[in-house]
C-alpha positions in Angstrom: 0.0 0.0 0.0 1.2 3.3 -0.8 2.4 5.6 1.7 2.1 9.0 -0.3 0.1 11.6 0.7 -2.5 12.7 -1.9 -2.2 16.7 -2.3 -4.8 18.1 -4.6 -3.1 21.4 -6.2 -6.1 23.5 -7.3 -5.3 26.7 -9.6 -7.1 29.2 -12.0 -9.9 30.5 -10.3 -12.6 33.7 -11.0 -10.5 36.4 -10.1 -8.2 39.2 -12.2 -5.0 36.9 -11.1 -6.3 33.6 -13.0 -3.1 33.7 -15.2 -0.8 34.4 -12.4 -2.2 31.6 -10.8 -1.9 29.3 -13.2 1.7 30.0 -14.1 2.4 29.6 -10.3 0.7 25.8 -10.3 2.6 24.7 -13.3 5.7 25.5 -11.0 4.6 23.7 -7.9 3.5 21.3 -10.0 7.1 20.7 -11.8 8.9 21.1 -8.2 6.6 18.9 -5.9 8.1 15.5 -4.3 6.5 12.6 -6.4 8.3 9.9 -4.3 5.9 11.4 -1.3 3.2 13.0 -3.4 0.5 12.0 -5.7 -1.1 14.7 -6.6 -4.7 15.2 -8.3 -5.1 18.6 -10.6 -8.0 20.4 -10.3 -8.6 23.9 -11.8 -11.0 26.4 -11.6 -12.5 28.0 -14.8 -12.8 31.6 -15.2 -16.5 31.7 -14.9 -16.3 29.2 -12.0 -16.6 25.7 -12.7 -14.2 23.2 -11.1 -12.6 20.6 -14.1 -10.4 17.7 -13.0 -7.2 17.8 -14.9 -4.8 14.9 -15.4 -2.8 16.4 -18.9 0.9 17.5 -18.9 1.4 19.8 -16.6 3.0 21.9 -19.1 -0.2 23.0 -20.4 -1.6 25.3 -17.5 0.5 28.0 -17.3 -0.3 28.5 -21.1 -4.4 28.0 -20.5 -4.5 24.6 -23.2 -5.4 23.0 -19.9 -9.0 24.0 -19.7 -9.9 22.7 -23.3 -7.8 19.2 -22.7 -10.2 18.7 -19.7 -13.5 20.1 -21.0 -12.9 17.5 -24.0 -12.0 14.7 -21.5 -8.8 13.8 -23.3 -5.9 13.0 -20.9 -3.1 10.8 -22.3 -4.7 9.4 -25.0 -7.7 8.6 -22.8 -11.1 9.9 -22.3 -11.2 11.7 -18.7 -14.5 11.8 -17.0 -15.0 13.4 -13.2 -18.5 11.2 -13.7 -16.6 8.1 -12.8 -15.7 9.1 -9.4 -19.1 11.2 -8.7 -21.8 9.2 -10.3 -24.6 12.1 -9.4 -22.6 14.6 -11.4 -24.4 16.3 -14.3 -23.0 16.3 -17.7 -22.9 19.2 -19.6 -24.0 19.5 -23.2 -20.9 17.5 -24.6 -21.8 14.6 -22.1 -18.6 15.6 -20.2 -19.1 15.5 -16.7 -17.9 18.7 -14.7 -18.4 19.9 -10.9 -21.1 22.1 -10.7 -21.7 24.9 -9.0 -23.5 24.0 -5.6 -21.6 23.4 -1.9 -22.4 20.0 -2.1 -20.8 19.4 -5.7 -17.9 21.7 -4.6 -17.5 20.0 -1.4 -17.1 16.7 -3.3 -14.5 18.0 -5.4 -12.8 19.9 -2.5 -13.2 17.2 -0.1 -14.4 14.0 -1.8 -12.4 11.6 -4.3 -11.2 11.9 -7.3 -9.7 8.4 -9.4 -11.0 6.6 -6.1 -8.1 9.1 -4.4 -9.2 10.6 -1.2 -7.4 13.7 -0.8 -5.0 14.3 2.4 -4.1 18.0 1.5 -5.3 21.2 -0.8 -3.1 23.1 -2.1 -4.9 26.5 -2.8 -2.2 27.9 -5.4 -4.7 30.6 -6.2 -4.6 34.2 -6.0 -6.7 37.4 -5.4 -10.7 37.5 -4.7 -12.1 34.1 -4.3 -9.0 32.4 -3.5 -6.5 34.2 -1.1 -8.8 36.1 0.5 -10.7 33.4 2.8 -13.4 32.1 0.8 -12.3 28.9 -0.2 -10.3 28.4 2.9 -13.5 28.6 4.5 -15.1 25.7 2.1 -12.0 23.8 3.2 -12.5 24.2 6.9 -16.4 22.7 6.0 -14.6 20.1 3.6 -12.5 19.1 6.8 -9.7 18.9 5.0 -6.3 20.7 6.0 -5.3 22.8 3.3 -1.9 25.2 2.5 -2.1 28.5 3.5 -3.7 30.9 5.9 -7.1 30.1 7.3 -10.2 31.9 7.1 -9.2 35.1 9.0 -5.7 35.1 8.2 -6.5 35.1 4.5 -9.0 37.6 4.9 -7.5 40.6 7.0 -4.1 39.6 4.1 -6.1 40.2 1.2 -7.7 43.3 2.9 -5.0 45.5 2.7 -6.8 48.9 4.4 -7.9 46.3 7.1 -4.2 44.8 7.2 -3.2 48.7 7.8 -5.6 48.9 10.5 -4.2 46.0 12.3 -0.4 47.3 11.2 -1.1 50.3 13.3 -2.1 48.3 16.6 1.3 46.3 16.2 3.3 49.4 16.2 4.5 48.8 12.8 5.1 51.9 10.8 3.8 52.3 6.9 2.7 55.6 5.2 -0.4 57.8 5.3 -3.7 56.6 3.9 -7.2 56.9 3.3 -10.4 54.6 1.9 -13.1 55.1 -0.2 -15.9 53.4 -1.1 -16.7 52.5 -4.8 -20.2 54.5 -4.2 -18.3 57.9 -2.3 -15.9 57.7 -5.9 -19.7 57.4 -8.4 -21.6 60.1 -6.7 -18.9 62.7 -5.3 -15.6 61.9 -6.8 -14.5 65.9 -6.4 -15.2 65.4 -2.7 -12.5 62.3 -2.9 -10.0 64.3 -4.9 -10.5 67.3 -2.5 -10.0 65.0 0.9 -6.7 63.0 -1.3 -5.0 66.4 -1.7 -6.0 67.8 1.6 -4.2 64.6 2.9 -1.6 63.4 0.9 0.3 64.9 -1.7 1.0 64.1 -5.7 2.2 61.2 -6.9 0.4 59.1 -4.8 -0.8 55.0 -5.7 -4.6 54.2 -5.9 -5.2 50.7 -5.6 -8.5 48.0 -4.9 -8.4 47.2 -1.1 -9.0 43.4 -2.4 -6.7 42.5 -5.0 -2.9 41.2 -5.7 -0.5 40.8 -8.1 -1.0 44.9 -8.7 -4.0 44.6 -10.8 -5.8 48.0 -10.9 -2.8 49.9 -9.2 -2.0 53.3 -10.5 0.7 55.7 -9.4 -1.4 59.6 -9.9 0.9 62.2 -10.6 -1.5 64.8 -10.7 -5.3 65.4 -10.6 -6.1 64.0 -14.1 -4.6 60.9 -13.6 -5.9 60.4 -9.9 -9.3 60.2 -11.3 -8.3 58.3 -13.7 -6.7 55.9 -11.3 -9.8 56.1 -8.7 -12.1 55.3 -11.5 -9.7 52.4 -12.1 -9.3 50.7 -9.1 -13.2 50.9 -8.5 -13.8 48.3 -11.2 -12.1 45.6 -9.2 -13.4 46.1 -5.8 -15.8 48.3 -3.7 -13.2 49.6 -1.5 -10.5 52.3 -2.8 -7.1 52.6 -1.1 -5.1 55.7 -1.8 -2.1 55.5 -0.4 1.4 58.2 -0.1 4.1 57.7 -2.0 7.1 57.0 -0.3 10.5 57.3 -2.3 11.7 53.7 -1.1 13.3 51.2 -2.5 11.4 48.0 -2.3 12.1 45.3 -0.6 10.6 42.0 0.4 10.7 39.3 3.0 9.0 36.0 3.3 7.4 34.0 6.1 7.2 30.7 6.7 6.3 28.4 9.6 2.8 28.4 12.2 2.6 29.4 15.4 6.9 30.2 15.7 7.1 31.5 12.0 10.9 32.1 10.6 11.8 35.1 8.3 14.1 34.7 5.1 16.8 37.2 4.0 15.2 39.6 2.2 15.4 40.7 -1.3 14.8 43.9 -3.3 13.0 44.1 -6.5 14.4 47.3 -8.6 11.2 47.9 -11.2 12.1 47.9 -14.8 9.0 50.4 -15.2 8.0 53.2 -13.1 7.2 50.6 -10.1 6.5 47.4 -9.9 3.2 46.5 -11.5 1.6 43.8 -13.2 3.9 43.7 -16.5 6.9 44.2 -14.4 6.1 41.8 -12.5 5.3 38.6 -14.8 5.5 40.0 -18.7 8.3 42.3 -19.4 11.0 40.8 -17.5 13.5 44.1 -17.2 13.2 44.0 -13.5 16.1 43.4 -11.5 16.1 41.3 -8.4 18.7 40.9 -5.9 19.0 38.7 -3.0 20.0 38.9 -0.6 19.6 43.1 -1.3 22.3 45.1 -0.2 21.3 46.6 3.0 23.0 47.2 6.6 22.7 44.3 8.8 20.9 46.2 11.1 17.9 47.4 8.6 18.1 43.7 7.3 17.0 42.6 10.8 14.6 45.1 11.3 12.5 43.6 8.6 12.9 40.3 9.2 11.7 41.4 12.8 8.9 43.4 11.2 7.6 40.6 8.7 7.5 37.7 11.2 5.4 40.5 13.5 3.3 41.0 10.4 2.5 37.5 10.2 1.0 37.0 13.2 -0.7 39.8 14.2 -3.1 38.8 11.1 -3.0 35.0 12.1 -0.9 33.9 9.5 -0.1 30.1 8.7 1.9 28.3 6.3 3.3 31.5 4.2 3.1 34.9 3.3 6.1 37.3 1.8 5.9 40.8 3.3 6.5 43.7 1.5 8.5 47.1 2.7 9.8 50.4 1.6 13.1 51.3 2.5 13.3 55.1 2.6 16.0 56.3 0.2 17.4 59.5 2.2 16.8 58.2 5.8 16.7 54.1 5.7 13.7 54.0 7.3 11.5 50.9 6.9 7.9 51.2 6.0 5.2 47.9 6.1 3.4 48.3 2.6 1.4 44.9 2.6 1.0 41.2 3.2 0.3 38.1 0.6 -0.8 34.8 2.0 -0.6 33.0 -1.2 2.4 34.7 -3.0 3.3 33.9 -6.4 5.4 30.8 -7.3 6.4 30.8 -10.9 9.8 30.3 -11.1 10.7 34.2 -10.7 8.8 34.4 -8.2 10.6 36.0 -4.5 9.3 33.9 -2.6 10.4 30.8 -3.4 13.9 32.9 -4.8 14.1 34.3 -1.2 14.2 30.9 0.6 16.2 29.1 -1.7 18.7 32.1 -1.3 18.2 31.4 2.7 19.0 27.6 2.1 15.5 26.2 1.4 15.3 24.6 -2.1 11.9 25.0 -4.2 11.2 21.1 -3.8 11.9 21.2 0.2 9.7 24.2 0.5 6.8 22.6 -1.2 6.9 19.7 1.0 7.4 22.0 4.5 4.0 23.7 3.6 1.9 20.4 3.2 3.4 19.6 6.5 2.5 22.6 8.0 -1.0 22.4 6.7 -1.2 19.0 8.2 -0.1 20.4 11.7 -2.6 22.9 11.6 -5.3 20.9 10.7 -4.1 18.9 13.5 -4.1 21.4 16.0 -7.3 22.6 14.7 -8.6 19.2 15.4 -7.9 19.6 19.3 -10.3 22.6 19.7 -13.5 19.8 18.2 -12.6 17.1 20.9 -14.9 19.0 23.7 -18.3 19.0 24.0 -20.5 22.5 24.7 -19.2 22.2 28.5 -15.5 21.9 27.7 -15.2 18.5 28.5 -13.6 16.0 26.4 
C-alpha cells in the first residue's frame, strides 16, 4: 500500500489573477516530491466551474489545460469526473464537470477523485475568491487541512486597508492613507480628490483594497490621472485605497512556519517600469532582483523582525512574503502589505528568497503540506470538547 500523501493542487480561479495563478501551479506542479506526493489537478474556470485535470502539466500556465479537460482527453484517454461522482451532471458535450453547488464543490474539494481521497489542498490561487478566505472557509467545511492561511488570516491579508488597520495596533510603521468606497468615488468623486489632496500629496498610488498581483494599481501624478486611477481601481473592488508615495526602494521578505514562524533574507525588486506593477512583475522581464539586497545588517533585521510580527498579528499560517519600503534619504522601513498566497512561478521572490536562505523549491513545497497537516491537526484539538469543555 502506498504511503504517499494525496495533495490536490487546485489553480485558476474567477479572479483578475487567474493567469498568475496558473503560471504559479505549473511551478509547484514541476517542483513537488513525487516519491511522497501524488497529486490530483484540479482547476478552476474563469467563470467558476471546477474541471479535474490529469494532462501535462506543461499545459496550464499557457491555459491549453481547460480545453484538454473540457474534452475529456488526458493521455490518450477519455477523462470523465463522472466516474468518481456518479450524481454529477454532464454538460451538453456529455462531459461531466463539478457544478456549481456546496455540495458538488465539497465533493470535489473534499471527496475523491480516481477513487483518491485527498490528504491535503493546495490552494495555489490568488486574489478574490481564493486568497482572501473564501475557499479556505469551504475547506475548513470540507475538513480537510489545506496550504495557507485560514479563514481570518487570509481575509485581514487580502484586505489591505484592514491589514493597515491591524499594522497600526502592532506598532509597525507604513505611510499615510485613506479609503473610499466605490459609491463615495460614483456620486462625489470631487469630494475624494478634495479630501486625497487635503491629505496626501501628488504622486500618490490608488489601488482596490482586495486585489494582488497589482491589478488596478496606479501611481497619480497629478489630478487628471488620480481620477483616472480612482475610477480604475473601482472596477475591481468596492473599496479604494489611496495611499502616499514614499520614495523607497522595495524590498521583500517571506514568512514561513505556524505558530513560531521564521523570516528569510530579504530581497529587493528594482522595477524595470515606473514601479512594480503587473507587467513588471510577470510580462516584461526588465526588473532586476537581488538577493540577498544590499542593506545594513541592522535594517536587514529590522525587517525580518517586522515581517514575522506582520505574520502574526493577522493569524498567518503556512506562508506569506511581506513587503516594505526602505526610505532612500533616511533608511527607514515602512510595512506596505502582506500576501498569504504569494506567487510561485519560477521568478517568483518567494520561493527565490528561501532558496537564497537555504531552502530549495522542492523542500519548501513539502514543509508547507506539512504545516498544513499540523494545523489541521491542532485545529482538530479545539473539536474534541463537547458544549461544556469536557472532552
Amino acid at each position: 500500500m502506498s504511503s504517499k500523501k494525496n495533495v490536490a493542487v487546485i489553480f485558476g480561479g474567477q479572479s483578475s489573477e487567474h493567469e498568475v495563478s496558473r503560471l504559479s501551479a505549473e511551478s509547484v506542479l514541476k517542483n513537488i516530491d513525487r516519491t511522497k506526493y501524488d497529486v490530483v489537478m484540479i482547476g478552476i474556470t474563469k467563470d467558476g466551474r471546477w474541471l479535474h485535470y490529469d494532462g501535462p502539466v506543461e499545459k496550464i500556465g499557457s491555459g491549453e489545460w481547460q480545453a484538454i479537460a473540457e474534452a475529456g482527453i488526458s493521455s490518450g484517454k477519455r477523462l470523465s469526473l463522472k466516474e468518481s461522482f456518479p450524481d454529477e451532471k454532464e454538460n451538453e458535450n456529455g462531459i461531466a464537470v463539478a457544478g456549481q453547488s456546496v455540495e458538488e464543490i465539497l465533493n470535489v474539494a473534499g471527496g475523491c477523485v480516481e477513487n483518491k481521497k485527498i490528504d491535503v489542498v493546495f490552494p495555489v490561487l490568488h486574489g478574490c475568491n481564493g486568497e482572501d478566505g473564501t475557499i479556505q472557509g469551504l475547506f475548513e467545511l470540507a475538513g480537510i487541512p489545506y496550504v495557507g492561511s485560514g479563514v481570518l488570516g487570509s481575509a485581514l491579508g487580502m484586505d489591505k486597508a484592514y491589514a493597515k488597520i491591524l499594522f497600526d495596533k502592532e506598532g509597525l510603521p507604513q505611510g499615510k492613507y485613506l479609503v473610499f468606497s466605490r459609491k463615495q468615488i460614483e456620486r462625489d468623486i470631487d469630494s475624494v480628490i478634495k479630501e486625497v489632496e487635503r491629505g496626501l500629496e501628488y504622486p500618490c498610488f490608488v489601488k482596490p483594497s482586495n486585489a494582488g498581483s497589482s491589478v488596478g494599481v496606479s501611481k497619480a501624478h497629478n489630478r487628471e490621472k488620480l481620477i483616472e486611477a480612482l475610477e480604475l481601481a473601482a472596477n475591481y473592488d468596492r473599496r479604494v485605497l489611496v495611499e502616499e508615495f514614499i520614495d523607497g526602494r522595495e524590498i521583500e521578505c517571506a514568512v514561513l512556519g505556524n505558530d513560531e514562524p521564521i523570516a528569510s533574507t530579504v530581497g529587493e525588486v528594482i522595477p524595470g517600469n515606473e514601479f512594480y506593477d503587473y507587467n513588471a512583475k510577470y510580462l516584461d522581464n526588465n526588473s532586476i532582483i537581488e538577493i540577498p539586497a544590499v542593506l545594513p545588517e541592522e535594517t536587514i533585521e529590522i525587517i525580518r523582525d517586522y515581517a514575522v510580527r506582520a505574520f502574526k498579528c493577522l493569524d498567518c499560517a503556512g506562508f506569506a512574503r511581506v513587503d516594505f519600503f526602505v526610505h532612500k534619504k533616511t533608511g527607514k522601513v515602512f510595512i506596505n502589505e502582506i500576501n498569504t498566497i504569494p506567487g510561485f512561478t519560477n521568478i517568483s521572490m518567494y520561493p527565490k528568497l528561501w532558496e537564497k536562505s537555504g531552502v530549495p523549491y522542492g523542500e519548501l513545497i513539502s514543509r508547507l503540506i506539512e504545516l498544513a497537516i499540523e494545523r489541521y491537526e491542532d485545529n482538530r484539538k479545539c473539536s474534541n470538547f463537547d458544549v461544556d469543555g469536557k472532552s
